[in-house]
C-alpha positions in Angstrom: 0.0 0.0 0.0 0.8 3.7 -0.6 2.0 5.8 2.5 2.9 8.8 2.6 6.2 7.6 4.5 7.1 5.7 1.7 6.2 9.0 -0.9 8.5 11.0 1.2 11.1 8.1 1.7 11.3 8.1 -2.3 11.3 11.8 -2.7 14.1 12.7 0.1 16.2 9.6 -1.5 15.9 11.3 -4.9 16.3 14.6 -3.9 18.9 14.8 -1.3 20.9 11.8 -1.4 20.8 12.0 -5.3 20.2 8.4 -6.0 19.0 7.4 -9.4 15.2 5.8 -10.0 16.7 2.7 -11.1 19.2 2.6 -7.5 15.3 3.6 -5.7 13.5 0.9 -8.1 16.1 -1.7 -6.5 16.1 -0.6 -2.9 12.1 0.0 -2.6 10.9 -2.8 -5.1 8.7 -0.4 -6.4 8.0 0.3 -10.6 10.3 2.8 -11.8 6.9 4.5 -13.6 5.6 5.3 -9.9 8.9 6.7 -9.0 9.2 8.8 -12.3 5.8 10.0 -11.6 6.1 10.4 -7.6 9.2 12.5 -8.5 7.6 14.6 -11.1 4.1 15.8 -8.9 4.5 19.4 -7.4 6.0 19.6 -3.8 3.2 18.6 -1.0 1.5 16.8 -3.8 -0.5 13.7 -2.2 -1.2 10.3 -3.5 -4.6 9.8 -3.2 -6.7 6.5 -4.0 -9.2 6.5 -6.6 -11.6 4.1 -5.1 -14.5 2.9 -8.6 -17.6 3.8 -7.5 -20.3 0.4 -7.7 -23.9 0.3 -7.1 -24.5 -1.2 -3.5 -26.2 -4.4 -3.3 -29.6 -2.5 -1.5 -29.4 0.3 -4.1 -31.8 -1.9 -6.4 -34.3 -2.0 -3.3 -34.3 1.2 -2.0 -37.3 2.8 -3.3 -39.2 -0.4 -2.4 -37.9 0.0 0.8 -38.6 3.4 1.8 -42.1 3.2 0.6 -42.3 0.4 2.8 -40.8 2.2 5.9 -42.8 5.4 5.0 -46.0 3.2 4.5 -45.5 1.0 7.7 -45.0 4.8 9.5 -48.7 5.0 9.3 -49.3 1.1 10.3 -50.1 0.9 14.1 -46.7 -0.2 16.3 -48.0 -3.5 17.0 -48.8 -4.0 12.4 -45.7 -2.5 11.8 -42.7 -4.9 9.9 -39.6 -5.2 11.5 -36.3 -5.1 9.9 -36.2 -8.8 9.6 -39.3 -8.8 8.4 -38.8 -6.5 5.8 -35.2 -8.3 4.7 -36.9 -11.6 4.4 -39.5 -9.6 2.1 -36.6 -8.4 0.2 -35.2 -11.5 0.3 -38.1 -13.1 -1.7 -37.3 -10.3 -4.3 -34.4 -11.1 -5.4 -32.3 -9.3 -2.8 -28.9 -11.1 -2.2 -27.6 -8.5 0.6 -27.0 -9.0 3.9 -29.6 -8.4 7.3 -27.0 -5.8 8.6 -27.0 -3.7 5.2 -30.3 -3.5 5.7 -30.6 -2.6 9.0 -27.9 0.0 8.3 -30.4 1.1 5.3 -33.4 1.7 8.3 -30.8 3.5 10.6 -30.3 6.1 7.9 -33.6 7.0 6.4 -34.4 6.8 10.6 -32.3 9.9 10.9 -33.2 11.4 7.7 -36.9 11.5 8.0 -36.4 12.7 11.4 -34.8 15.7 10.3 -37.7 16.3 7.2 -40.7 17.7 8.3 -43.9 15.7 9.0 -46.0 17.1 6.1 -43.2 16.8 3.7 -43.0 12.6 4.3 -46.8 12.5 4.4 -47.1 12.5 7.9 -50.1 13.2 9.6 -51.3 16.5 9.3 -51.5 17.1 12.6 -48.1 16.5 13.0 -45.5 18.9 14.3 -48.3 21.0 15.3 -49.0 21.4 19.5 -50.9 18.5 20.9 -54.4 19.7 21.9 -55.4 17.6 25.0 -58.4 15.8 24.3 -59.6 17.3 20.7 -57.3 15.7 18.3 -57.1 17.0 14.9 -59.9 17.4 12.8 -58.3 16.8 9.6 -57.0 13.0 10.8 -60.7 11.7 10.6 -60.1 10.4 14.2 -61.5 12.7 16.0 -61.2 12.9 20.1 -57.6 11.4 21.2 
């Protein structure tokens, strides 16, 4: 792996004890081409890792997922799916991920609809609005809490 001890190990060999690439290509076992272009990159330039961006395995479910969550929202607590509930659904479709990716999935759109206002996930529309002891909202079709 890249560190930057070994950048500045190949630099300060270069540059202050004058050794050649080839003499640095022998003593670090590294390609000469790296060296060359280690050696040519501006001063306090950084090697950085260009991780390839994939599609995660839960990507494909997503959408069926939050409508799920955002659906089961409005479900009772007691009719509500639970996560393993919901990856054995997934399962069923096709999903070859694992339990704890989807768990992780829940955990985040947990904190993100959180943060989003109730009427903009199709809350209630009573939510965010003061609790009125004993009325309830009108609009709900509930009536008296």
């Amino acid at each position: 792996m890249i560190t930057m001890g070994m950048y500045a190990k190949i630099r300060r060999m270069h540059l202050r004890e004058g050794l050649t690439i080839s003499e640095i290509q022998r003593r670090t076992s590294l390609s000469r081409n790296t060296i060359k272009k280690w050696l040519h990159e501006p001063e306090g330039g950084e090697p950085k890792y260009q991780r390839h961006s994939s599609p995660s395995k839960i990507a494909a479910h997503a959408t069926w997922l939050t409508r799920a969550l955002e659906l089961d929202l409005r479900r009772p607590k007691r009719d509500r799916r639970t996560a393993l509930r919901l990856f054995q659904e997934m399962q069923q479709a096709g999903f070859a991920g694992s339990y704890c990716r989807v768990c992780a999935f829940i955990r985040q759109w947990r904190v993100a609809s959180a943060a989003r206002p109730a009427a903009a996930s199709g809350g209630s529309p009573c939510a965010g609005r003061d609790r009125i002891a004993d009325t309830g909202c009108a609009d709900d079709g509930y009536g008296p809490l």
